[in-house]
C-alpha positions as CSV (number, residue, x, y, z in Angstrom):
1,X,144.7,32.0,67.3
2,X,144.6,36.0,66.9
3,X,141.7,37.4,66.8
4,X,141.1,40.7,64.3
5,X,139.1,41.8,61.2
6,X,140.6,41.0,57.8
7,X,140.1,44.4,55.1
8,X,137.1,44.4,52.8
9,X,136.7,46.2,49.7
10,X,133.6,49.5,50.2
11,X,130.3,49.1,50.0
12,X,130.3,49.8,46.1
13,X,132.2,46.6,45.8
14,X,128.6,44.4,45.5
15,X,126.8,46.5,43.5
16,X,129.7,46.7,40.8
17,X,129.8,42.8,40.9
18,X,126.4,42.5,40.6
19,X,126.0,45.1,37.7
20,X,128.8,43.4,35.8
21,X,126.6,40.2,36.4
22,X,124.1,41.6,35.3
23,X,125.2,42.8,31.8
24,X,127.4,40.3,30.9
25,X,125.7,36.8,30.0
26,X,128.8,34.6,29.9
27,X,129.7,36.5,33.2
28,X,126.8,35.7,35.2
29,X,126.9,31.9,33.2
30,X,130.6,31.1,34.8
31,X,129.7,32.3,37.7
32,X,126.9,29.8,38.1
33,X,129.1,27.3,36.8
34,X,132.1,28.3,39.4
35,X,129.2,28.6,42.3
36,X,127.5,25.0,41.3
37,X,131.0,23.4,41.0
38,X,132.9,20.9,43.8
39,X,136.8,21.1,44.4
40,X,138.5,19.6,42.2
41,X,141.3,19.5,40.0
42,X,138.9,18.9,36.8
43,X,136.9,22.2,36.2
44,X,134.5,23.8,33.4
45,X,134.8,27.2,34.5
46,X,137.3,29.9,33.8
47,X,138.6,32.4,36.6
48,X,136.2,34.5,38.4
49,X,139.2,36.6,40.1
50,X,142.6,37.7,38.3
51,X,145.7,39.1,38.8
52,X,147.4,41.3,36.0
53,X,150.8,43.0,36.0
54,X,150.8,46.2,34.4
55,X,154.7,46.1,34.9
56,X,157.8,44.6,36.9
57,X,159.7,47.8,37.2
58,X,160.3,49.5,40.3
59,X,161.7,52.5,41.3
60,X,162.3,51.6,44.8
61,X,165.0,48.5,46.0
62,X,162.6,47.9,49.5
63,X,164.6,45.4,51.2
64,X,162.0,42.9,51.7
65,X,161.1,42.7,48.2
66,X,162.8,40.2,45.2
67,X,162.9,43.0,43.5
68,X,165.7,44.7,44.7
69,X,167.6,41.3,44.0
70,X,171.2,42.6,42.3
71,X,170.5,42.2,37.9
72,X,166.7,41.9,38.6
73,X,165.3,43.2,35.1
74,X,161.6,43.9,34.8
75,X,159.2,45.0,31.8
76,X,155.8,46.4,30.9
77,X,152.9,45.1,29.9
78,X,151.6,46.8,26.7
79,X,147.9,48.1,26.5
80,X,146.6,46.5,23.5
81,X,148.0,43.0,25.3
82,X,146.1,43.9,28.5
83,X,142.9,44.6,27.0
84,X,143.1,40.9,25.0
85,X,143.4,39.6,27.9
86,X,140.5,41.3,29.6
87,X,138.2,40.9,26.5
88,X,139.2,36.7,26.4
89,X,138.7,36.6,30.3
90,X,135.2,36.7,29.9
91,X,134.3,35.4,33.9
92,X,136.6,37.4,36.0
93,X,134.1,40.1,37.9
94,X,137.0,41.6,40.0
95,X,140.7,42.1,39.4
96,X,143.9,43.4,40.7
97,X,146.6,45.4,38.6
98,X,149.5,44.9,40.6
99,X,152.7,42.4,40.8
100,X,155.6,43.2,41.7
101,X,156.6,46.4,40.3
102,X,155.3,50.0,41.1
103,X,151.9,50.3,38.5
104,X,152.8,53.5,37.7
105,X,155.4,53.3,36.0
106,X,153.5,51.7,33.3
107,X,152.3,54.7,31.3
108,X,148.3,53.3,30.5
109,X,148.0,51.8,34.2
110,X,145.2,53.8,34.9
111,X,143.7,53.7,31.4
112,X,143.7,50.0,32.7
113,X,142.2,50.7,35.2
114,X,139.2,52.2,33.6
115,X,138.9,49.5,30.9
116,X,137.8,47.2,33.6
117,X,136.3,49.5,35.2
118,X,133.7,50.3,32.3
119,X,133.2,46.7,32.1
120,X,132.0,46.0,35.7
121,X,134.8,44.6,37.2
122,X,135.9,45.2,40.4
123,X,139.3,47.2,40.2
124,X,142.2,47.3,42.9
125,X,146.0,48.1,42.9
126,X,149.0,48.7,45.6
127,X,151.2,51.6,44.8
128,X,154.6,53.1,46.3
129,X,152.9,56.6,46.1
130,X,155.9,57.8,45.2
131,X,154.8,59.1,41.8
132,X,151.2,60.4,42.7
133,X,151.9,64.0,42.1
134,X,153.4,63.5,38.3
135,X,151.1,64.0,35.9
136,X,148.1,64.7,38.2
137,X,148.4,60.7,38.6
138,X,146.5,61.1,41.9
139,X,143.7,62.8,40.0
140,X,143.9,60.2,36.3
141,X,143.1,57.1,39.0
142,X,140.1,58.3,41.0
143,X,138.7,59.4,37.6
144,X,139.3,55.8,36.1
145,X,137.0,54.8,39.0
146,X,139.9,52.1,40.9
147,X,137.8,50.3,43.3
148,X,140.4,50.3,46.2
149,X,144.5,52.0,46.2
150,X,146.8,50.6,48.6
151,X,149.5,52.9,49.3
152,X,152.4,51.0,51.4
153,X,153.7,53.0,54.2
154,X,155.9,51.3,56.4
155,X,157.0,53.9,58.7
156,X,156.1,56.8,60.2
157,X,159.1,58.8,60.6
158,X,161.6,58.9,57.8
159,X,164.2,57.8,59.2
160,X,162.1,54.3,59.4
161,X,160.9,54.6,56.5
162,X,163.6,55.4,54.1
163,X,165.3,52.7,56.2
164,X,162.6,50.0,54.8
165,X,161.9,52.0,51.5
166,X,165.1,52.1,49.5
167,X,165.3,55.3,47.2
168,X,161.8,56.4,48.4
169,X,161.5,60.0,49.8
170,X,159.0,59.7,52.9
171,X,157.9,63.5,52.4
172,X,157.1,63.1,49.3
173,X,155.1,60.1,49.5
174,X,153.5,61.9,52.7
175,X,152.5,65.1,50.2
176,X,151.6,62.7,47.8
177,X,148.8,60.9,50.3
178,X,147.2,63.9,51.6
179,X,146.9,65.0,47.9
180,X,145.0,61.8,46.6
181,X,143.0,61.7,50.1
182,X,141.9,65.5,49.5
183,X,141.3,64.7,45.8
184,X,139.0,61.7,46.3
185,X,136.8,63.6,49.4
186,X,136.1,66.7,46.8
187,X,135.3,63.6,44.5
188,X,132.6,62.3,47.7
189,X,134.3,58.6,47.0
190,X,136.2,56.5,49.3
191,X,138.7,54.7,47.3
192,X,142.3,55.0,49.1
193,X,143.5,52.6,52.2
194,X,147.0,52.7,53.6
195,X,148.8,49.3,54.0
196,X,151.7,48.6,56.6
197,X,153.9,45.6,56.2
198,X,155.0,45.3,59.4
199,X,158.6,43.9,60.3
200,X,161.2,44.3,62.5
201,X,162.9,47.5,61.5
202,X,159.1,49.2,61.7
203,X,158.1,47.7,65.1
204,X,159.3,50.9,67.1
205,X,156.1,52.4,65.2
206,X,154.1,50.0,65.8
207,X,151.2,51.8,68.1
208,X,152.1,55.3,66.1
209,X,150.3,54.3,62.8
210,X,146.7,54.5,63.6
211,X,147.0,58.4,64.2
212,X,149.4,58.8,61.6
213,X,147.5,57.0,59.1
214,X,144.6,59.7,59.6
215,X,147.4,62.8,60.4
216,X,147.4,61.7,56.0
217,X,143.7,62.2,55.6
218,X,143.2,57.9,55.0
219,X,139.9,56.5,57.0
220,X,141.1,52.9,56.3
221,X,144.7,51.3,57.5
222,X,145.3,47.6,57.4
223,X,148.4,46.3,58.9
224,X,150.3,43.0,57.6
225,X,152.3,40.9,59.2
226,X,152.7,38.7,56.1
227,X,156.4,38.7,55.4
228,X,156.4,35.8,52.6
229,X,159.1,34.9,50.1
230,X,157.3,35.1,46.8
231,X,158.0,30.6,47.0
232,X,161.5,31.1,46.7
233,X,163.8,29.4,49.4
234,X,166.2,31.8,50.3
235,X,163.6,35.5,50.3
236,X,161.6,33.2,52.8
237,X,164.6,32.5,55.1
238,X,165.2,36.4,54.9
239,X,161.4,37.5,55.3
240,X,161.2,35.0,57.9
241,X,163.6,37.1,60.1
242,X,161.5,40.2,59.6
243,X,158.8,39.0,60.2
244,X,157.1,40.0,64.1
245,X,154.4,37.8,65.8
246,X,152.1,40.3,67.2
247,X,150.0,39.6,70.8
248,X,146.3,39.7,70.9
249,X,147.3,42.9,73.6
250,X,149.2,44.2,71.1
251,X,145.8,44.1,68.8
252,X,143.4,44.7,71.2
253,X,145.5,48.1,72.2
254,X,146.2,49.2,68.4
255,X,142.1,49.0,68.0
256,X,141.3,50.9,70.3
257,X,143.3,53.5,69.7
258,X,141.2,53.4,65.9
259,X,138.2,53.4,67.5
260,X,139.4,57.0,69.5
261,X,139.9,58.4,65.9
262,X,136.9,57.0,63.7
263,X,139.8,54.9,61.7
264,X,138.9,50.9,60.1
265,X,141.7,49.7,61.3
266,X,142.2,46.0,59.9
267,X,144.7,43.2,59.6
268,X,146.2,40.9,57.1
269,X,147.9,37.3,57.6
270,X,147.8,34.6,54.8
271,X,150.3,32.3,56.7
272,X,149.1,29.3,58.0
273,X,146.0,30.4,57.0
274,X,145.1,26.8,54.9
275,X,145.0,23.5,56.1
276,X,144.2,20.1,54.3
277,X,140.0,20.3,55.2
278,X,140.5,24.1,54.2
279,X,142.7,24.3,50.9
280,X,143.5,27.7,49.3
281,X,140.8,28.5,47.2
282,X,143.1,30.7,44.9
283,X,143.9,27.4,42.3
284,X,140.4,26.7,42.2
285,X,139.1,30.7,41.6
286,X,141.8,33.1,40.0
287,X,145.3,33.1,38.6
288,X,147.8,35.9,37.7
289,X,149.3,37.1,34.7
290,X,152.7,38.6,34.4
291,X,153.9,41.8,32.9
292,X,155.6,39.3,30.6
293,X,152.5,37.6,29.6
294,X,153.5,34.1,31.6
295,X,150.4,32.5,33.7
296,X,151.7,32.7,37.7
297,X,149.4,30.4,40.3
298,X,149.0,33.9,42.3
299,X,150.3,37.1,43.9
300,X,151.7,35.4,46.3
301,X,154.5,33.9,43.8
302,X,154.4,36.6,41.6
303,X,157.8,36.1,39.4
304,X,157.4,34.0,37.2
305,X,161.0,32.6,37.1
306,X,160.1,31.5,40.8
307,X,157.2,29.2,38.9
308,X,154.9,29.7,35.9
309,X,152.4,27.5,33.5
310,X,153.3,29.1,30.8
311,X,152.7,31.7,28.0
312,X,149.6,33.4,28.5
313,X,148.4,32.4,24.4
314,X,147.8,29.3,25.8
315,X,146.0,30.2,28.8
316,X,142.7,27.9,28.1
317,X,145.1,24.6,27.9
318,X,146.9,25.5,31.2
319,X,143.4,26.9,32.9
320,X,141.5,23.7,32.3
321,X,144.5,21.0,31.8
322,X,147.8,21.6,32.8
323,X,146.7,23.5,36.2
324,X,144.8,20.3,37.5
325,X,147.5,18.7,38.5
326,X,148.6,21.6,40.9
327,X,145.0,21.5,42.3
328,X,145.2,18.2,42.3
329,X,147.7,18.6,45.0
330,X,146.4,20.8,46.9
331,X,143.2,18.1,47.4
332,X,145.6,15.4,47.9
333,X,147.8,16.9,50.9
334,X,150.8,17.1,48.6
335,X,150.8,21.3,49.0
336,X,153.4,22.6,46.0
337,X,156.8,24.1,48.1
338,X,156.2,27.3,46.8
339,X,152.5,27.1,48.6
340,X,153.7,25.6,51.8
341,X,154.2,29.5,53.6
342,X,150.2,29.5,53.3
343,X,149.2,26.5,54.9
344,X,149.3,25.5,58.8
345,X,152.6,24.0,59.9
C-alpha cells in the first residue's frame, strides 16, 4: 500500500461549511439527520455533497477522455435550471461544477459559481485553462469566490502536452496559469491547484512537475494516477493501458523535491480504494446532475448514457426510492459494474 497525502480543500473550506450551517435551518437539520444516520439503503436525508454539470461541451478531444468519442454531442445547462436545482437542494453544503465538459464554455459558469457561493456552499471546479484569458475569465472566477480551480496540466513541455491534450495550445494555457495565479495573489486568496493525470505518454515528466508546477506561480499540485473509464467497458480497457503504478521511491523522491520549493504536493487514487467493510460513501452522501438534467450516481460515471436514475424533476423519488436499491448493493457485496474500478480487486 502507497503511502502519500490525498488534496484538501484551504483552510476557508470549514468556516464556509460552517457559516452555511449556520444560516440555513434545513441545512444544519439534514446534516444532523445525515450525521445521526446508519448505512443503509433506506435514508431520510437529502444530499449533503453534489455534483452539477454546467455543460458537456469541450473544446479539447484529450485522448483519455469519452469525450473525444467520434459523434459525442454535448449541451449546456441553463442558469435558471441550475439555480432550481440549488434552491430545491436544500442540504448540500459543498458542491462541484464540473462533468465532463470544459465549465467554461457555459456562458453563466461563474455566475454559478457565485450563486452558491452567496449561499455558503463550498464551491470547486476543473478547468482546461484554455479559455482563462477571454473575457477576463481568470478575473470573473476569483471574484465569484470558487472555493478551489483545478487546472489539468499533463505535461510539461508541449510536445507532451499537446500529445495528451488534443487541440489544446500548451503556451497558452501556460500564459493563461500565471495570469489567474498573479490575479488571485493581488486578490491575497489561494484558490488555484494544478492537477496531473498521470499516464503513460506523460511519465517522461514525471519528476519535472513539482518545479514546473511553481515555474506557473501554483503553491498546490496533486498528481493522479486514476485513469478510470467513466463505468463503461471498453474506456476502461483503454485507461487501463495508460494507466502507470508508481513506487513508493518514486513518491518519496517527487516529495522531496516539493519540500525544496515550499510546493503541497499531493496525490489522488480512487481505485481500489473500497472494500466490502469500507463501501463508497458517495451513494450514501452526494449524487451528480448532468448538463442534461438526468441524475448520475457520481463523477466518476459522469455520462449519463453510461447509467442514470433518471430526469432530475423527479429527483426526491429517485434520492429516497429508486437509489436504495443501488445502495443496497453496495451493503450487500453485489458492487454495480460500473462501480467495480473503485473497489479492491
Amino acid at each position: 500500500m502507497l503511502k502519500f497525502k490525498e488534496p484538501k480543500p484551504s483552510e476557508e473550506y470549514n468556516y464556509i461549511i460552517n457559516k452555511g450551517l449556520e444560516l440555513y435551518p434545513e441545512r444544519n437539520d439534514n446534516y444532523a439527520k445525515y450525521k445521526a444516520s446508519v448505512k443503509n439503503g433506506k435514508i431520510d436525508y437529502l444530499p449533503i455533497k453534489m455534483d452539477i454539470e454546467p455543460t458537456s461541451l469541450c473544446n479539447l478531444k484529450c485522448h483519455m477522455c469519452i469525450v473525444s468519442t467520434q459523434g459525442y454531442k454535448g449541451n449546456n445547462l441553463a442558469f435558471n435550471d441550475y439555480k432550481n436545482i440549488i434552491d430545491e437542494q436544500i442540504g448540500i453544503f459543498e458542491l462541484k461544477i464540473q462533468g465532463l465538459g470544459e465549465p467554461f464554455l457555459n456562458k453563466d459558469f461563474y455566475k454559478m459559481v457565485k450563486y452558491a457561493s452567496d449561499k455558503y456552499i463550498w464551491t470547486r471546479s476543473t478547468t482546461n485553462a484554455t479559455l482563462l484569458h477571454e473575457n477576463e475569465n481568470y478575473k470573473k472566477i476569483i471574484d465569484a469566490n470558487i472555493g478551489e480551480l483545478q487546472i489539468s496540466i499533463d505535461g510539461v513541455k508541449k510536445s507532451t502536452y499537446e500529445r495528451i491534450r488534443i487541440n489544446s495550445n500548451f503556451d497558452k494555457v501556460c500564459s493563461n496559469s500565471i495570469l489567474i495565479n498573479n490575479y488571485q495573489k493581488e486578490q491575497d486568496v489561494l484558490k488555484t491547484r494544478m492537477w496531473t493525470l498521470l499516464q503513460k505518454d506523460n511519465y517522461e515528466d514525471l519528476f519535472e512537475f513539482p518545479e514546473f508546477a511553481k515555474k506557473l506561480g501554483f503553491d498546490r499540485l496533486t498528481i493522479s494516477i486514476d485513469t478510470h473509464g467513466w463505468g463503461d467497458d471498453e474506456w476502461s480497457r483503454i485507461n487501463a493501458a495508460k494507466r502507470v503504478h508508481l513506487t513508493q521511491k518514486d513518491i518519496d523522491k517527487l516529495l522531496k523535491i516539493a519540500n525544496n520549493i515550499d510546493l503541497d504536493l499531493t496525490f489522488w487514487d480512487i481505485s481500489a480504494k473500497y472494500t466490502q467493510d469500507n463501501v463508497c460513501s458517495w451513494p450514501f452522501s452526494r449524487c451528480m446532475i448532468s448538463a442534461n438534467l438526468k441524475v448520475v450516481p457520481c463523477c466518476m460515471i459522469s455520462d449519463p448514457k453510461i447509467y442514470t436514475f433518471g430526469e432530475n424533476q423527479y429527483f426526491k423519488q429517485i434520492w429516497f426510492e429508486d437509489y436504495t436499491k443501488f445502495r443496497q448493493k453496495h451493503l450487500n457485496n453485489n458492487i454495480p459494474s460500473i462501480c467495480k474500478f473503485c473497489y479492491e480487486r
